[in-house]
C-alpha positions in Angstrom: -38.0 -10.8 -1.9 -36.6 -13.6 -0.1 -35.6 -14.9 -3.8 -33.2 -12.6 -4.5 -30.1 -12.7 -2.6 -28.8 -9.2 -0.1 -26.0 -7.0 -2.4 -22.7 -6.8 -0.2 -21.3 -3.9 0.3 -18.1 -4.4 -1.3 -17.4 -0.8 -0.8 -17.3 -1.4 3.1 -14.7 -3.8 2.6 -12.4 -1.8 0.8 -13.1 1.6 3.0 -12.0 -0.8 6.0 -9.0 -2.6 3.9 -7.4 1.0 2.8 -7.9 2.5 6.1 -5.4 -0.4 7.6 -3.2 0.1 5.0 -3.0 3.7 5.7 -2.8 2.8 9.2 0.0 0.7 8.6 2.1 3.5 6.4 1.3 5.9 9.3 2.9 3.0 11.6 5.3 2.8 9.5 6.4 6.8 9.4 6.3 6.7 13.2 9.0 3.7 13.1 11.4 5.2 10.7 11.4 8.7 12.4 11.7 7.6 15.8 13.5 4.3 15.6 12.9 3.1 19.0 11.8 -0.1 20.3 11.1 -1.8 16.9 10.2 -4.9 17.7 6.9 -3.5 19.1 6.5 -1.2 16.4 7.2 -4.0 13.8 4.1 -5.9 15.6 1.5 -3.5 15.0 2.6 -2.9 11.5 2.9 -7.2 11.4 -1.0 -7.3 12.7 -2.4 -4.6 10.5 -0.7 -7.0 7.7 -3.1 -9.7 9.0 -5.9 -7.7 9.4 -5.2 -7.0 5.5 -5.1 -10.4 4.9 -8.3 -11.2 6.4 -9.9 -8.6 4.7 -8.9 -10.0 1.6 -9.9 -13.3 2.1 -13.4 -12.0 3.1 -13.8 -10.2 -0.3 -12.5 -13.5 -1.9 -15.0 -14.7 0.0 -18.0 -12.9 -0.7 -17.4 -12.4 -4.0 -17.4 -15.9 -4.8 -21.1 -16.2 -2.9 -22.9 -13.3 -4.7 -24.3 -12.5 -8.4 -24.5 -8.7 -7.2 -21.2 -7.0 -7.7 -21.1 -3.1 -7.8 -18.2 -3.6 -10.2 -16.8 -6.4 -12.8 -16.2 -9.4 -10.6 -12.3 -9.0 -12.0 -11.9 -5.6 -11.2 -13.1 -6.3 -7.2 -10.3 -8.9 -6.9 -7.8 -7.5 -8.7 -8.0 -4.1 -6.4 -8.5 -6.5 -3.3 -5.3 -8.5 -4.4 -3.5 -5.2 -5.3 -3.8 -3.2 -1.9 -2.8 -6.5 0.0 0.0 -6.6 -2.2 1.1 -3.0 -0.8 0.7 -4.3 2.7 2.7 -7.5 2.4 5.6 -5.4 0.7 5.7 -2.6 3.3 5.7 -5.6 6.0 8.6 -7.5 4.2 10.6 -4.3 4.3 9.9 -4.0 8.1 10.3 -7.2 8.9 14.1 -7.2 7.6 14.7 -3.9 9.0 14.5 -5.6 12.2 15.8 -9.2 11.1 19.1 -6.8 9.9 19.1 -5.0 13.2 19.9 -2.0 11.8 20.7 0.9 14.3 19.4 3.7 12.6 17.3 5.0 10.1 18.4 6.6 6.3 16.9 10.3 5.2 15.9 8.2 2.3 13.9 5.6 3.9 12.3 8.4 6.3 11.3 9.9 2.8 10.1 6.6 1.3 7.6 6.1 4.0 6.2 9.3 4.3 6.1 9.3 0.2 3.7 6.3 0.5 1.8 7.1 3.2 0.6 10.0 1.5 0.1 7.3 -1.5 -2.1 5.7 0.6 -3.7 8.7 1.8 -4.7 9.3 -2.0 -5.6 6.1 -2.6 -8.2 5.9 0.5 -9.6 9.1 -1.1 -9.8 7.4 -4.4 -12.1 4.4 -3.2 -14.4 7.1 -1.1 -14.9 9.1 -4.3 -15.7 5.6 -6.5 -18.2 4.4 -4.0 -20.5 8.1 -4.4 -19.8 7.7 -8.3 -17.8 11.1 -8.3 -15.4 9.2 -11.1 -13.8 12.7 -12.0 -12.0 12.9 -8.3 -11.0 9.5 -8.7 -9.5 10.4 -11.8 -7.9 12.8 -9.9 -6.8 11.0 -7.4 -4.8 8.5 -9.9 -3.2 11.1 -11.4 -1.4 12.1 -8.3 -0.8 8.5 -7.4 0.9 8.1 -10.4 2.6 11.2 -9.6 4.0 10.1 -6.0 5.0 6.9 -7.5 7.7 8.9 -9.8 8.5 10.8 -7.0 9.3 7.6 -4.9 10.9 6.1 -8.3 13.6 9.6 -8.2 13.8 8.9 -4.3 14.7 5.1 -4.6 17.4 5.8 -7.2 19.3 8.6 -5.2 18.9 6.5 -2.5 20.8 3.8 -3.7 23.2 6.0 -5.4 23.7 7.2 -1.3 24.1 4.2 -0.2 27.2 3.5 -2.5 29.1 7.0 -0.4 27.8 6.4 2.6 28.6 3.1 3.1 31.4 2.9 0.1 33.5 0.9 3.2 30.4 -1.7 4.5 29.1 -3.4 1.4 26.8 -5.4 4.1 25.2 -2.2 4.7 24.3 -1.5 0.9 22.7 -5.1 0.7 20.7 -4.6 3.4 19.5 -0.9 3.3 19.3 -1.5 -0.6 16.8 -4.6 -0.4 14.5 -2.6 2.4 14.2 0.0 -0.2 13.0 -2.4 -2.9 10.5 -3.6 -0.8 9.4 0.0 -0.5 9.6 0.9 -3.8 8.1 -1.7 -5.3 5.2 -1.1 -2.6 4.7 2.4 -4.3 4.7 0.1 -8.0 1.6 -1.9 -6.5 -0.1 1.4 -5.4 0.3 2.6 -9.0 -1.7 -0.8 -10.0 -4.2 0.3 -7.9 -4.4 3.7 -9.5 -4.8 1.7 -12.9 -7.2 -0.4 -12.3 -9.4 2.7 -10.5 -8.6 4.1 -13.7 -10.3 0.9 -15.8 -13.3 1.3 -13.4 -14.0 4.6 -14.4 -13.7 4.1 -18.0 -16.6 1.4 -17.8 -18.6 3.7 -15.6 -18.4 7.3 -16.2 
């Protein structure tokens, strides 16, 4: 037996890698709804960032050191490099919330993090369900990924139709608020590739 190299558990990586990323979206509710002391609340949101990349970086890792992958060897990096994608998007919108110093929070950016941490919610789900094989809930799952992400899609358009009356006098104001919400919305485009490539899994599997 000592032949034959010991399967990783890819799936451990990835329940770990989604729980920080829900982690970070619930971090990131709790900033936008209370708005207090942000540089603090930017830090934890800044380290489960790292954390993400370090979880990446071990799957990079591993998978380069085993023949024993539970899924096609593209589809494992591709969903590694797709949820850190999400992470490093919801931390560059933080991170220039605070670099703006912005005093208060939108309705519409309150929305646009709840909207994904209830993406992420889903998504965490999603890889629970592919690890026991159950590929119809993951199929589920996507669907109502792809659902949120039109739903944050709507969202991010009134929003920046908002921004244009609220702020009609403070065109600063629409450049910053406006590229925090890209960061957010194109966060909820990267959870969508996620769904997709879940979606790709199960059609080789099921």
């Amino acid at each position: 037996m000592g032949f034959f190299p010991k399967e990783i558990d890819f799936f451990e990586i990835f329940d770990r890698a989604v729980s920080n990323l829900t982690r970070a979206t619930s971090l990131l509710v709790s900033l936008m709804e209370n708005f207090d002391n942000l540089q603090e609340r930017a830090k934890e949101i800044y380290e489960a960032e790292q954390e993400g990349d370090m979880l990446t970086h071990d799957i990079m890792r591993k998978l380069n050191k085993t023949f024993l992958t539970p899924l096609d060897r593209e589809d494992i990096h591709s969903l590694a490099s797709s949820i850190d994608d999400v992470l490093d998007l919801i931390w560059g919108g933080v991170d220039r919330l605070v670099v703006f110093k912005l005093d208060k929070p939108t309705e519409e950016a309150i929305t646009l993090a709840r909207d994904l941490r209830t993406t992420t919610e889903v998504m965490q789900k999603a890889i629970k369900e592919l690890r026991l094989k159950d590929y119809a809930h993951v199929q589920e799952h996507c669907i109502e990924i792809n659902r949120l992400e039109n739903r944050i899609d709507r969202v991010f358009r009134d929003a920046l139709g908002n921004l244009f009356d609220k702020f009609s006098n403070d065109p600063v104001m629409i450049i910053k608020w406006k590229e925090i919400y890209e960061h957010l919305e194109n966060a909820s485009d990267r959870c969508e590739d996620v769904a997709n490539i879940l979606e790709g899994i199960v059609l080789k599997h099921a």
